[in-house]
TORPA-123945 format. One line per field, with one value per residue (C-alpha): residue in three letters; y, z, x. Coordinates in steps of 0.2 Angstrom, whole numbers, plus 2048, in hexadecimal, padded with zeros to 3 digits. Example, Ala and Ser with C-alpha at 12.3 -4.5 7.8 and 13.67 -1.06 7.14 Angstrom:
<atoms>
r	c(ALA_SER)
c2	c(7EA_7FB)
c3	c(827_824)
c1	c(83E_844)
</atoms>
This chain:
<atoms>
r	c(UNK_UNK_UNK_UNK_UNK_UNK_UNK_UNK_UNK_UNK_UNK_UNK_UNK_UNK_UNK_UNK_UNK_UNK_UNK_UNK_UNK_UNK_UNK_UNK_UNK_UNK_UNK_UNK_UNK_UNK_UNK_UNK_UNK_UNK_UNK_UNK_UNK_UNK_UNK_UNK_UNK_UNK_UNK_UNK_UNK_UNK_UNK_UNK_UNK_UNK_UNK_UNK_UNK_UNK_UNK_UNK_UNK_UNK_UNK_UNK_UNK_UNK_UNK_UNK_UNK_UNK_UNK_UNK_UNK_UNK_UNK_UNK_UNK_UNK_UNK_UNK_UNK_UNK_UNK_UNK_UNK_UNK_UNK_UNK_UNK_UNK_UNK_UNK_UNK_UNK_UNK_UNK_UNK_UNK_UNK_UNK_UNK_UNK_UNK_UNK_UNK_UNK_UNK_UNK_UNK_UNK_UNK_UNK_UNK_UNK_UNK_UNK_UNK_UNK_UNK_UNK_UNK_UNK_UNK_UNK_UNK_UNK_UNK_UNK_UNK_UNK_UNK_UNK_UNK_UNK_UNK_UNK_UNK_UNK_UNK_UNK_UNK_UNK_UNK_UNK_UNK_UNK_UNK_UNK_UNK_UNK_UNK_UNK_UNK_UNK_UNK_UNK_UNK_UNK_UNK_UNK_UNK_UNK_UNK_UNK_UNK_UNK_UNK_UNK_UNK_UNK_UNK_UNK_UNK_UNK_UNK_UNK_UNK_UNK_UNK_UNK_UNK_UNK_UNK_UNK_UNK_UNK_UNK_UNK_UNK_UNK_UNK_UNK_UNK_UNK_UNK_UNK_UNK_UNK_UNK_UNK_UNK_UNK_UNK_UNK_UNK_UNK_UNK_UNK_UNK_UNK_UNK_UNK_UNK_UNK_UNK_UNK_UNK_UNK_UNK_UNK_UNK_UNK_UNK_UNK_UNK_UNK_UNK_UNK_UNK_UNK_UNK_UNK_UNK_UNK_UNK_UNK_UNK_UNK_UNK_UNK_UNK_UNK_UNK_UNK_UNK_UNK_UNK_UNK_UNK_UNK_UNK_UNK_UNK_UNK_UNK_UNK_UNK_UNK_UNK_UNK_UNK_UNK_UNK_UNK_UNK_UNK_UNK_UNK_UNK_UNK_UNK_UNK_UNK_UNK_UNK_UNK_UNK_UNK_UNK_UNK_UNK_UNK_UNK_UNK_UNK_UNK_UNK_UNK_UNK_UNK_UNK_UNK_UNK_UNK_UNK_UNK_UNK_UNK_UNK_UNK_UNK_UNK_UNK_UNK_UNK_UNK_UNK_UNK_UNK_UNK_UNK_UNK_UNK_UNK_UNK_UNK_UNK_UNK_UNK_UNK_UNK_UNK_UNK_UNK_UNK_UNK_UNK_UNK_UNK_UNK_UNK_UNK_UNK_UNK_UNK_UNK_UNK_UNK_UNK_UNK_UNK_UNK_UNK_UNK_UNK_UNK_UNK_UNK_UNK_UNK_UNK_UNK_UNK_UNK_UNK_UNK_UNK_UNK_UNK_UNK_UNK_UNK_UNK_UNK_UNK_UNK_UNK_UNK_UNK_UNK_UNK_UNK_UNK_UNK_UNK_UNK_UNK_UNK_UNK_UNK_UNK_UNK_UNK_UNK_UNK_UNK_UNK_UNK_UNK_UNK_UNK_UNK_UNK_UNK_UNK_UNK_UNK_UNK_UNK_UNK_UNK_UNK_UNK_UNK_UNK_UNK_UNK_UNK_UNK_UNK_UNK_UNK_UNK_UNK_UNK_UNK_UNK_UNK_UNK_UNK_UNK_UNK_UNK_UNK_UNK_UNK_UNK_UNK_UNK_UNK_UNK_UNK_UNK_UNK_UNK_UNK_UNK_UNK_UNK_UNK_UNK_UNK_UNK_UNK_UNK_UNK_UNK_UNK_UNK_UNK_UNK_UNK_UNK_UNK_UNK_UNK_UNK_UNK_UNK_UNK_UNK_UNK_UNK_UNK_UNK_UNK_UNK_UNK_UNK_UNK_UNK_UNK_UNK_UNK_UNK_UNK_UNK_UNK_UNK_UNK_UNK_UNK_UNK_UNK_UNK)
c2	c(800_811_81C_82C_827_823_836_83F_837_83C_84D_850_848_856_861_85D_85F_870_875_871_878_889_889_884_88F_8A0_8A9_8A5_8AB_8A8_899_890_887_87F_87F_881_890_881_87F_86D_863_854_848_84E_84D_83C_834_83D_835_824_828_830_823_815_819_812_806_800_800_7F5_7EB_7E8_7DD_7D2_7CE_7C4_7B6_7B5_7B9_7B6_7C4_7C4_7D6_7D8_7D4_7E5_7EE_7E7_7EF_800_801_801_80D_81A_818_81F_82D_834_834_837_841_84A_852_856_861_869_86F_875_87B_875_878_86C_85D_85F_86D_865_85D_86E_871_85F_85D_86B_871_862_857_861_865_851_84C_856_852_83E_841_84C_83C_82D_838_83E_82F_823_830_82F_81F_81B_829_81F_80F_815_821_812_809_81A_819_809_809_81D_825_81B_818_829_82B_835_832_82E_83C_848_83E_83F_852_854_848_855_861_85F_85A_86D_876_871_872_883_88F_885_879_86C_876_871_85F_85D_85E_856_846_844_842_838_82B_829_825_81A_812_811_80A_7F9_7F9_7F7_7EB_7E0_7E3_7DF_7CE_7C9_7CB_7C1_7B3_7B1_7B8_7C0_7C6_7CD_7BC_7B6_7C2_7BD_7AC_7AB_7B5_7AC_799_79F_797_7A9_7B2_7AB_7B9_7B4_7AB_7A4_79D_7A7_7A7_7AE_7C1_7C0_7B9_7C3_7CA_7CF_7D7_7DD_7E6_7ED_7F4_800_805_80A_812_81D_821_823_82D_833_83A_83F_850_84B_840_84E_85C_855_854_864_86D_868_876_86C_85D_855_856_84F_840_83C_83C_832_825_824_824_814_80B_80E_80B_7FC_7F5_7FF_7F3_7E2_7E8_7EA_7D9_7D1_7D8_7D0_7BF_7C6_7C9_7B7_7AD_7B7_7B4_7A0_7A0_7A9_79E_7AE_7AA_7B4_7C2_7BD_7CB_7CE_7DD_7DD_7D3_7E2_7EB_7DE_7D6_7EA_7EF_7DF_7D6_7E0_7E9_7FC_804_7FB_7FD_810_810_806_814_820_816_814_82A_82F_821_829_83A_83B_835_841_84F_850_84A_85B_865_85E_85D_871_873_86B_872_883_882_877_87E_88E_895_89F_8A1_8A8_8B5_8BB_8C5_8BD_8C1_8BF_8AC_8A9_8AD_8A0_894_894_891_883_87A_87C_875_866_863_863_855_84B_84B_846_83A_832_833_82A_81B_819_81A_80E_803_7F6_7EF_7E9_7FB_801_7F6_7FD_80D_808_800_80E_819_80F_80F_821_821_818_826_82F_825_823_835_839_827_82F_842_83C_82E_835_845_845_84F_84B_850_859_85A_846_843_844_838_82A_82D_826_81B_811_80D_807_7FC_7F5_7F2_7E7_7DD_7DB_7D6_7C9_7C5_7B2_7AD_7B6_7B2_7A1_7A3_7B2_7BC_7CF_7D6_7E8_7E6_7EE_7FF_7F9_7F5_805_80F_805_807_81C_81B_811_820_82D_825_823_836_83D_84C_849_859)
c3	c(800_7FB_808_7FC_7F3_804_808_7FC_7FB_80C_80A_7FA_808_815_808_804_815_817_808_811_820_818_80D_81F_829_820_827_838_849_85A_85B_84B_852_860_856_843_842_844_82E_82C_820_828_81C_81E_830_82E_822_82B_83C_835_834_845_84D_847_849_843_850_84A_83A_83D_84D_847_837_841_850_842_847_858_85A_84A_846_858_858_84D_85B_864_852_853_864_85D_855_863_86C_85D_85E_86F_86B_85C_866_87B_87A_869_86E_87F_879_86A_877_883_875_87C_875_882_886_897_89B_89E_8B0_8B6_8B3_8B8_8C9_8CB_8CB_8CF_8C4_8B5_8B8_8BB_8AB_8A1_8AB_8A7_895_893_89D_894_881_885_889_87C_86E_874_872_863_85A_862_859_84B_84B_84D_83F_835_83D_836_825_823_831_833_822_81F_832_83B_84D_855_860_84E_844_853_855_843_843_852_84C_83A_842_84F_83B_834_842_84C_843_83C_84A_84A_839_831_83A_832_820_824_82B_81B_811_81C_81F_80C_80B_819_810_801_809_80F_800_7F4_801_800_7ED_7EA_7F5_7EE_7DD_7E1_7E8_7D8_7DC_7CD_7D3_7E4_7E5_7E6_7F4_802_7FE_802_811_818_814_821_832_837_833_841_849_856_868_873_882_891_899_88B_88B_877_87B_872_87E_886_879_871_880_883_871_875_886_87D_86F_87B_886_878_86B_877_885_87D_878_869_860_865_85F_84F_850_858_848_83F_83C_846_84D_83D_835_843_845_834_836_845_83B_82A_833_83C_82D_827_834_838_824_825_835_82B_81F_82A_830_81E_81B_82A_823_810_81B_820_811_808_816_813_803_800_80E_819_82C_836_840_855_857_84C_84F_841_833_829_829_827_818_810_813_80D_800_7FA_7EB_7EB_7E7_7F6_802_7FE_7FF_811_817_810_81A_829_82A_827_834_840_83D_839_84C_852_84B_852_864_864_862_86D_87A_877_879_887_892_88B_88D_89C_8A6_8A1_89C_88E_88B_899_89D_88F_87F_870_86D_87B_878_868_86F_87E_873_86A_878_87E_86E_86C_881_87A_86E_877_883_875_86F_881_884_874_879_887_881_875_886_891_880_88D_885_894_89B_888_88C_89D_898_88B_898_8A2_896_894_8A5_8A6_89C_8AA_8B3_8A7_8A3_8B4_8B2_8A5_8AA_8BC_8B5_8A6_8AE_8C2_8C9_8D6_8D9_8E1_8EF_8E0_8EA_8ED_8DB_8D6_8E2_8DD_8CA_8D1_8DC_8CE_8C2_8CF_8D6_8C3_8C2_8D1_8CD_8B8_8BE_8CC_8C4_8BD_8CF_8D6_8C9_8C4_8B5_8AE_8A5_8A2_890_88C_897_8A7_89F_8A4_8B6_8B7_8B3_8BF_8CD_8C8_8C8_8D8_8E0_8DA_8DF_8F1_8F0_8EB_8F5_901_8FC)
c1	c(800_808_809_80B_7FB_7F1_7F9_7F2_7E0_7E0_7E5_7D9_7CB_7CE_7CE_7BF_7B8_7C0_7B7_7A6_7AD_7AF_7A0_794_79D_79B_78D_78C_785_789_77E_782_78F_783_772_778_76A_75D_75F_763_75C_755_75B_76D_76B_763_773_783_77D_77E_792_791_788_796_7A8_7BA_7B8_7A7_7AF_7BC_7B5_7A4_7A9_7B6_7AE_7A0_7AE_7AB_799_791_784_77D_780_772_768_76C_768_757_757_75C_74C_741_74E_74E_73A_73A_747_73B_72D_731_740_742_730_736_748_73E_72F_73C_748_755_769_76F_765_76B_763_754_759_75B_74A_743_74F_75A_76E_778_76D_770_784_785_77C_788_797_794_78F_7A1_7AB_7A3_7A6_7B7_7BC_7B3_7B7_7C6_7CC_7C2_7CC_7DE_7D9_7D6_7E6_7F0_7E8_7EF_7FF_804_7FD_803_80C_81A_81F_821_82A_81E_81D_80B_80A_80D_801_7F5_7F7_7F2_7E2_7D9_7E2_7D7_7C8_7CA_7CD_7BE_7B3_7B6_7AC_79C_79F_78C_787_798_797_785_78D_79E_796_78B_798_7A3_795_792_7A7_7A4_795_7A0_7B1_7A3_79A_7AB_7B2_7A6_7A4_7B7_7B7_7A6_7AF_7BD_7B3_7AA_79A_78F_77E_779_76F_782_787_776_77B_78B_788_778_77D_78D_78A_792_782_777_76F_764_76E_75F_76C_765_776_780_784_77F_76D_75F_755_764_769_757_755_766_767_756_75D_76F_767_75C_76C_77A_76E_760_769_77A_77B_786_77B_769_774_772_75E_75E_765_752_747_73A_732_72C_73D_746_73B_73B_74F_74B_742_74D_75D_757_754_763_76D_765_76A_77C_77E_778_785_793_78E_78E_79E_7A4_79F_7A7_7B7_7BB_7B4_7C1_7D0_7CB_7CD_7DD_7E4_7E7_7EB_7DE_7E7_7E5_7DB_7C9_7CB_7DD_7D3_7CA_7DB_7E6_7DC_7DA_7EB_7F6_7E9_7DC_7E0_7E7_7D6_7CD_7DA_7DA_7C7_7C9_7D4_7C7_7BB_7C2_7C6_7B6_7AE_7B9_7BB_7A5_7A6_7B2_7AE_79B_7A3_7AD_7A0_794_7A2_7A5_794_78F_79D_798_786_785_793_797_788_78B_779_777_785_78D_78A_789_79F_7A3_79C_7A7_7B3_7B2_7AB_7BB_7C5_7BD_7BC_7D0_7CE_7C5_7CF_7DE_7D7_7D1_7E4_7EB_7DF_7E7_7F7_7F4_7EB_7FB_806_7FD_7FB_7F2_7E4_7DD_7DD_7D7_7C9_7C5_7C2_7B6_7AA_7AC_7A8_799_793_791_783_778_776_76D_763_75E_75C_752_747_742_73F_736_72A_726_722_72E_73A_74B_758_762_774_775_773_785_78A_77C_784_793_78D_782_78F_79B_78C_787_79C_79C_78C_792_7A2_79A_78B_791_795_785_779_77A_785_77D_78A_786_785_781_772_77D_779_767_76C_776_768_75B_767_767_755_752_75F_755_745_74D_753_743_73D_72E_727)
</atoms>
């Protein structure tokens, strides 16, 4: 793979996305970084968050792990749907009635201070974080099929990833994010759709009666795991996929932002229903591919890396042919970067909004100005968060902080659960410390729960008990009054 050629597709890329940069961020306000003047077209909104809601990690992870587990993870996409009904019609109604910028704003109404600042505070942690490390994994994919060749040392080449994403985002900030992420989702699309195109091609396959063949007479296309036990059963996962997509879409600024930029109601339900569908085929896709992926290994005779995580880049990189390893790389940029991109800007948002209030006590300059700052803040912390991923290079560790980053979504969710569906009202200043006290429970039972529970292993379904644990707090915390 020529790392001059990969360079320059790269380059005529984030050209391209400077271009859309500049041409969104000409006439803008004060608010058009957070809101994007409330002017997105719904359909836009609906495509470029199929990009946002996957990542390099998805795009790498998903495919591979069809090895291990088979297209069990189907089960939680089904799951999604319910979840996304939910969102379009409890909670998109909710932050359009209240026009809301941040969706956090809403527990200062509902409960109080220490409830608001603590929603916001875990929804900064768990993106920061996640973000984070998903942009590492993919910088060190970068790094081995680019950066080194050319000599660049990780810490440069990192510099220069948020350094690009901070160039293209600062002025038009969610309106330029809008724009940017449509066209990074239809490179993503692309980059799978060629893949499994070229393999397809080489295995012989002439109709797309060929391709669902070959892929559902696999034994690795099963999709449905009935054994009660096993953190891949159905319901366990069904349900799980609902729950996550109501607290990773619903209650995370990043993804709502997105929503929030429709002129109204109408058009950010009908986003809410077509970007479901098509998430829920692009998922079946990535899945497919998965099954594409190791037909093509057997047949070529190629050893399968230890980790499934290594067989889409090795198998692009070292066997594919030039044109679909430069369309992988392609790929695998935009699902990163379309993921990225949006987090920064909610993440400027958020602490802008939520904590210091710009809204509220300063002049419409004086809030560019601060806005500014914090989004260089953000960005700096997104690059020394990567940095040290690189140093501890401890997968275990790696690993850690991805469920952790997980956890912090239960309490919102117990959250929003006990302000949207009781009356009560709570004892606002304890609720920080039941947010911390719920996750660390819901930890101690996961981690326990095959000794405790008669074999039952935790999925994805200890978000649920997190949450549960949140809302039996707040039900205990509740004011008499």
């Amino acid at each position: 793979m020529n790392p001059q050629v990969v360079l320059l597709v790269i380059s005529a890329y984030f050209i391209l996305l400077f271009l859309i940069s500049w041409y969104t961020s000409r006439k803008v306000t004060a608010e058009t970084f957070f809101t994007g003047d409330r002017q997105s077209p719904w359909f836009l909104v609906a495509f470029g968050m199929i990009g946002a809601s996957l990542s390099g990690v998805t795009f790498i992870s998903v495919p591979g792990e069809v090895g291990n587990t088979n297209f069990y993870y189907f089960q939680v996409v089904l799951g999604y749907i319910v979840g996304y009904f939910t969102i379009a019609k409890v909670l998109l109604p909710l932050y359009y009635r209240l026009n809301l910028i941040s969706i956090y704003s809403y527990l200062e109404d509902r409960f109080g201070f220490w409830s608001y600042k603590t929603g916001a505070f875990f929804f900064i942690l768990s993106r920061a974080l996640g973000s984070s490390l998903r942009l590492y994994l993919v910088a060190s994919v970068l790094q081995l099929i680019l950066f080194d060749s050319l000599g660049v040392p990780f810490w440069v080449s990192v510099l220069i990833t948020v350094g690009l994403i901070w160039l293209y985002t600062f002025r038009g900030g969610i309106k330029t994010v809008v724009w940017t992420d449509t066209l990074q989702t239809a490179f993503m699309l692309a980059a799978v759709v060629i893949t499994i195109f070229f393999i397809g091609n080489e295995l012989g396959l002439k109709s797309l009666g060929d391709y669902i063949s070959s892929v559902a007479d696999d034994s690795r296309s099963e999709i449905f795991n009935w054994d009660w036990k096993a953190g891949t059963n159905f319901f366990k996962q069904f349900v799980s996929g609902a729950f996550i997509t109501i607290v990773m879409t619903g209650l995370d600024q990043d993804m709502m932002q997105k929503n929030l930029t429709c002129k109204n109601i109408g058009d950010a339900q009908k986003n809410m229903f077509w970007f479901t569908i098509i998430l829920v085929i692009v998922n079946l896709l990535f899945l497919s591919l998965g099954v594409m992926l190791y037909l093509y290994a057997e047949s070529k005779g190629i050893s399968l890396p230890a980790k499934t995580d290594q067989l889409f880049p090795l198998l692009a990189t070292e066997h594919f042919s030039a044109f679909t390893a430069i369309i992988f790389v392609l790929g695998i940029i935009a699902a990163a970067y379309s993921s990225a991109d949006s987090t920064l800007t909610a993440l400027t948002t958020t602490f802008c909004i939520d904590f210091l209030e710009i809204e509220r006590k300063y002049a419409p300059e004086k809030r560019v100005q601060i806005r500014k700052k914090v989004h260089i803040a953000f960005t700096a912390l997104f690059y020394l968060l990567i940095l040290a991923f690189y140093w501890l290079n401890d997968q275990s560790v790696i690993n850690s902080v991805f469920i952790i980053a997980g956890y912090t979504y239960g309490p919102l969710l117990g959250l929003y659960a006990f302000g949207l569906f009781t009356k009560w009202k709570v004892k606002d200043k304890w609720v920080p410390y039941l947010a911390v006290l719920a996750p660390l429970l819901t930890f101690a039972v996961a981690s326990n729960s095959e000794r405790w529970l008669w074999g039952y292993k935790f999925g994805f379904e200890a978000l649920i008990l997190n949450g549960l644990l949140m809302f039996i707090g707040l039900y205990l915390l509740r004011r008499k009054d």
